[in-house]
Every structure is written in C-alpha cells, then in structure tokens.
N, C-alpha and C positions, 0 to 999 in steps of 0.2 A: 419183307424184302426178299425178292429172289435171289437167292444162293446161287454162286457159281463154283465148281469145283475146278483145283488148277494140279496138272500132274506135268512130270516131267520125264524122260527116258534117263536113267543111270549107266554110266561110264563103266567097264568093269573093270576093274584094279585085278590085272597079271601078275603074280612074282614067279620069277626062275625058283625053282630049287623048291618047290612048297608039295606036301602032299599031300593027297587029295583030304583029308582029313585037317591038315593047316589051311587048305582054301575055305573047307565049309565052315571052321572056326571065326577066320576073316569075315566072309559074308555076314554069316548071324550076327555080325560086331558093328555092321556098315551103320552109317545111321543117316538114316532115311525119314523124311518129314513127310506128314501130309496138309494140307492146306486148303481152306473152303475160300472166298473171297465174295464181297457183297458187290455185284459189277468187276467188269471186266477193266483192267488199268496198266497204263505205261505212262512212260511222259506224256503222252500225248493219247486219249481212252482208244482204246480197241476194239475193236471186235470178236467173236468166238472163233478161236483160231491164232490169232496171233500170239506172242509170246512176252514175258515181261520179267525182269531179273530182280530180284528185292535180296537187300545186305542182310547181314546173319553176323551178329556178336555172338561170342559162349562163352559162360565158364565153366572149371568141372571141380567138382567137392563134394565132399560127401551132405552139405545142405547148400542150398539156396544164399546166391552172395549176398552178404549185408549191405553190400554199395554197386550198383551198376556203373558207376563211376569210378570201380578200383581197375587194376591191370587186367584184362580180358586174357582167357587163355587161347582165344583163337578167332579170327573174324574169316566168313565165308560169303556164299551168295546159293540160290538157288533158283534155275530158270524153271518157270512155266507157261505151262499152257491154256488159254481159257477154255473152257467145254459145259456146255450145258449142263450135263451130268455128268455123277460121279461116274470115274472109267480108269480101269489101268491100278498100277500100285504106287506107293507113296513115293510121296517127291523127294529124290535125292538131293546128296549137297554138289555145286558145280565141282570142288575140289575134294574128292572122296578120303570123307575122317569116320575113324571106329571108336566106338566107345571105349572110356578108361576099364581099367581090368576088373577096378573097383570105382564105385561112387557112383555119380551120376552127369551129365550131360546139362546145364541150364542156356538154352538161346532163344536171343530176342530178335525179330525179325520185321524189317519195314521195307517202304518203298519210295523215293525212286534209290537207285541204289546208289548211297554215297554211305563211305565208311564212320561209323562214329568215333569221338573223341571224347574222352572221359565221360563217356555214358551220352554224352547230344550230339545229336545229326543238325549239321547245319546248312539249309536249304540255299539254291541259288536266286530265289525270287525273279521270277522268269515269267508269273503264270501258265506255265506248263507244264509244272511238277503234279502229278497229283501224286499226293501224300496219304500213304497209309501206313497204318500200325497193324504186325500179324500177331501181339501179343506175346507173351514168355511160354516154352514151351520145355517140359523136362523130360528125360529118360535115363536108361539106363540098359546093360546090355543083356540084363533079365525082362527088365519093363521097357519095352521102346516109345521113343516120345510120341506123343499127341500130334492133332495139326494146328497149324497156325491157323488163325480165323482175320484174316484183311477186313479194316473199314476203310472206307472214305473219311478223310477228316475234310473236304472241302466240296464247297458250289462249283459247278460249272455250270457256264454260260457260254451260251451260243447265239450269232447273231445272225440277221439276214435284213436286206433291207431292198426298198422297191417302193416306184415312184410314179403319181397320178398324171394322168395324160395333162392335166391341167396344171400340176407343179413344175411337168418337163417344159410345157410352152413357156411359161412365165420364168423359165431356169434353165435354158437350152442346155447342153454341156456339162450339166452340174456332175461335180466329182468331189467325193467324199477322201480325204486321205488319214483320217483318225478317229475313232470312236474310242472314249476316257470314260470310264465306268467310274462313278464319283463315293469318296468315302469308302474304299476297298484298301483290301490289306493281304498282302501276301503273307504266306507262311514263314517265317525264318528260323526256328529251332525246334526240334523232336527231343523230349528225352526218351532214351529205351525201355528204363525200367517201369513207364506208364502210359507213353504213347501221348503225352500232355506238348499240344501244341503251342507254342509261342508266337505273334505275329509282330509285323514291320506295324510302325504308324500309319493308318489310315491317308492314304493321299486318292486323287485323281491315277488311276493307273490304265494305260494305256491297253486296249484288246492287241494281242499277238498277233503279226502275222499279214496287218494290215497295208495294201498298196494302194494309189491313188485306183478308186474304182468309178466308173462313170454310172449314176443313177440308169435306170430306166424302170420303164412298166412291168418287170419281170421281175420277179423274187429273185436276187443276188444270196448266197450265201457271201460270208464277209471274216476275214479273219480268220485263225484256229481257236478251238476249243479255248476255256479261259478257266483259270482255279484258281479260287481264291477265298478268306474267311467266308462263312455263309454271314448272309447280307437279310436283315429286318428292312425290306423297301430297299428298291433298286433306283438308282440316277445316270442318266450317261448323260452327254456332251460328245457332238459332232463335228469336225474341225474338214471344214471344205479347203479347197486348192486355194491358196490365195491368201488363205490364215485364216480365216471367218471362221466365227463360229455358231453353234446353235447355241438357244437359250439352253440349261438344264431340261431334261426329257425326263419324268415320271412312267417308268415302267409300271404297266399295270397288266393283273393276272388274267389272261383272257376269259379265267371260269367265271370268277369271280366280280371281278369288272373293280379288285380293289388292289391296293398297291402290291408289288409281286415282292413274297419273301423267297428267296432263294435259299435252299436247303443245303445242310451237309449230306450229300450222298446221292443228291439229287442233280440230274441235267434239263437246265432249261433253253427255251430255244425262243429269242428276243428277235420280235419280226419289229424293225423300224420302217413308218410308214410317211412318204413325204409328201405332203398334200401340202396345195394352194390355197390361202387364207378364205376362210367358207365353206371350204368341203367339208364331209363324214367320210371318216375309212367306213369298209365293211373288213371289219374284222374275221378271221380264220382259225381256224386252229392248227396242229399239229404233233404229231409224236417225236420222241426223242429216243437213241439208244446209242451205247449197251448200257450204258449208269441206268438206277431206277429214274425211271421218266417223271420229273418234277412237272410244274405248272408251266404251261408257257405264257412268254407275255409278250404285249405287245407298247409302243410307243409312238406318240405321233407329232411329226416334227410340220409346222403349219408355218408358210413362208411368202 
C-alpha cells in the first residue's frame, strides 16, 4: 500500500526574559511527532495537498498507563499535510507542549478529530467520517517520540450513474433522489488504547449528499464520498421522485464480473447503469484516488 507522508510547520513558542541558553533548552524539549498515513484523509478524502487535523490524548509516567481509560494528562491535535514523499521535519503539536523533566510522554492519536472520553472516541455516523487510528506513540526528552502510522478502518464508495438512450425514451424526466446502500453500518466507537472499531447495526443507509438528479446519457457523478464498515458483497436501492423505488441492485466487480467486496482502505467507484428492459450495458472501467484504488463495480438497474 502506498505510503503517504504528513508534515506540518510549528508555531514557535517566544518567552520575554529567557536566555539564549533557556530557549535552546525549550526547543530540544518541544515535542514534535512524525506521522506516515496509508491515503490521504479528512472528513471528507483529499487530495495531496490539502490538510487534516487528527486528536491527541497523552499521558506522562515514567511506564506506559495501565488503563487508557484513566484521567489523561493532556489532550491535543495535530494538523497536516499530505505529500507524496517524505519532506520537511516532524510534525508538531497544534498547541506547543514540552516534555516532562523526567519520564516519558505516551500519546494516542486518531482521526476525525473529536476528543475522547474515558479512552473512546465517539463517532457522529454521518458517513463522512473517515476513521483512523495513528497508533500509541512514546518519548521522552532524551528519546523523542516516533511517528504515528494512520490506517483506514473503512470502505469508501463512490457513485456515478447514467442512462441508455432507450431507458430515457421509455422514462422521459426520470430523476433519481436516493441511492441506500443495503446492510451497511456506520462507525460509532474508537477505543484509543487499540484503535478497535465498533459499529451501528446494519440498516439501509442512505449515500451523502444526494439531490433529486435527472438521468441522462452521460456519466453523472452522484453524491459525496461514502464510509462505512467494509462490506463482503455490496446492494444498493434507488428511490426516484415520486417514492418509487428499484428492486435491490447487486453490485458487481467489473474485473471480476463477481459480486464486489468493498475493502478497508480501499475506494471504489460504483457506475449505476439504467437500461430498458432487453438491453446489455457495455461495461467500463475506471480509477479512483487518493485512497488505494479498490475494484470498481458496476450495477444494472433494467426498467
């Protein structure tokens, strides 16, 4: 999986009164993270370039707390940057902390950025979170911490949809106002101290973002990005103006030609195809980014 590195510029902490000898004390105390990330991610994926803020619990002791779950000695954030390659020096904290005089430094860091509560992050199920864990990372102000390493814990999916000269005739007007990806579950708990996801029950859950869109012969993108558990075989359901709906739609993998699993870490990109009862699509392909580029699949709604 290709590696992305994320760096960040640091803030430099002035005090009156300090000499030059008390500042370089300060500095070598700063503590500064470094960070690799597998794809580029915000709430909503990115691109190289843009930036993304992931929360930062710590505590400090001289070992490793026995409960992530006890009183935190400090929560922070750090912004970065995505960049092809490593560049630049490690990424500082948004709000600039030095290490204890003695001990060591332990922090845990994920994404998107909400504060945790006795050790779990509790998501807003949105399907636009994408969720990751940057793992435990320690120091101290002899040994400075390590980087954090981001995964993906979730599928995204991507749609598009477009429609046969023959479906528009026999469907003048036809307008799409919901596509429900079947048997999906949103995220709803992170614990810190292992990055072990929790989800909602499984329902019908609705793709983000969608407005009533008129079919045509052109490939429509549809919606924003979508995250959610990765999915063994995908299902969606079409909900046209007027309440109608399609039957259940079988996503299938266009390599393959067999039902599409949708991966953690992976972005797929679902072409829904509207044909008039009789026809053959001619199926296409296509790439996807910045996530690693899953299977794309394709669906065909016959009407």
């Amino acid at each position: 999986m290709k590696q992305v590195w994320m760096y960040a510029a640091f803030l430099a902490v002035v005090m009156s009164g300090c000499s030059s000898s008390e500042e370089g004390d300060l500095q070598t105390s700063e503590i500064r993270v470094g960070a690799t990330v597998s794809g580029a991610i915000t709430k909503a994926p990115v691109v190289t370039g843009d930036t993304f803020t992931a929360a930062i619990t710590a505590f400090e002791g001289t070992q490793a707390p026995a409960s992530w779950t006890a009183a935190f000695a400090w929560q922070n954030s750090i912004t970065l940057i995505a960049a092809e390659t490593a560049a630049g020096t490690s990424v500082p904290l948004n709000v600039s902390k030095v290490y204890p005089t003695t001990g060591n430094v332990y922090m845990a860091a994920w994404h998107p950025e909400i504060a945790s509560v006795s050790g779990v992050v509790t998501f807003q199920q949105t399907g636009t979170e994408d969720v990751m864990y940057g793992g435990i990372v320690s120091g101290s102000k002899s040994v400075p911490a390590g980087a954090f390493s981001f995964t993906h814990a979730l599928t995204q999916l991507n749609f598009q949809v477009q429609a046969s000269d023959g479906y528009l005739t026999a469907n003048p007007d036809k307008k799409i106002t919901k596509i429900e990806v079947l048997s999906a579950s949103y995220p709803k708990t992170m614990t810190i101290a292992d990055g072990i996801v929790t989800y909602a029950t499984a329902a019908a859950l609705p793709v983000p973002g969608i407005t009533s869109t008129q079919l045509t012969k052109d490939v429509t993108k549809v919606g924003e990005p979508f995250m959610i558990q990765a999915l063994n075989g995908v299902k969606v359901k079409v909900t046209y103006e007027g309440g109608t709906t399609s039957p259940d739609i079988s996503i299938m993998d266009a390599s393959t030609k067999e039902g599409l699993n949708a991966l953690a870490g992976n972005s797929h990109l679902i072409t829904l195809s509207f044909l008039k009862t009789g026809e053959i699509a001619i199926e296409g392909t296509a790439t996807v980014a910045p996530w690693q580029v899953g299977a794309s699949g394709n669906g065909t709604v016959t009407e």
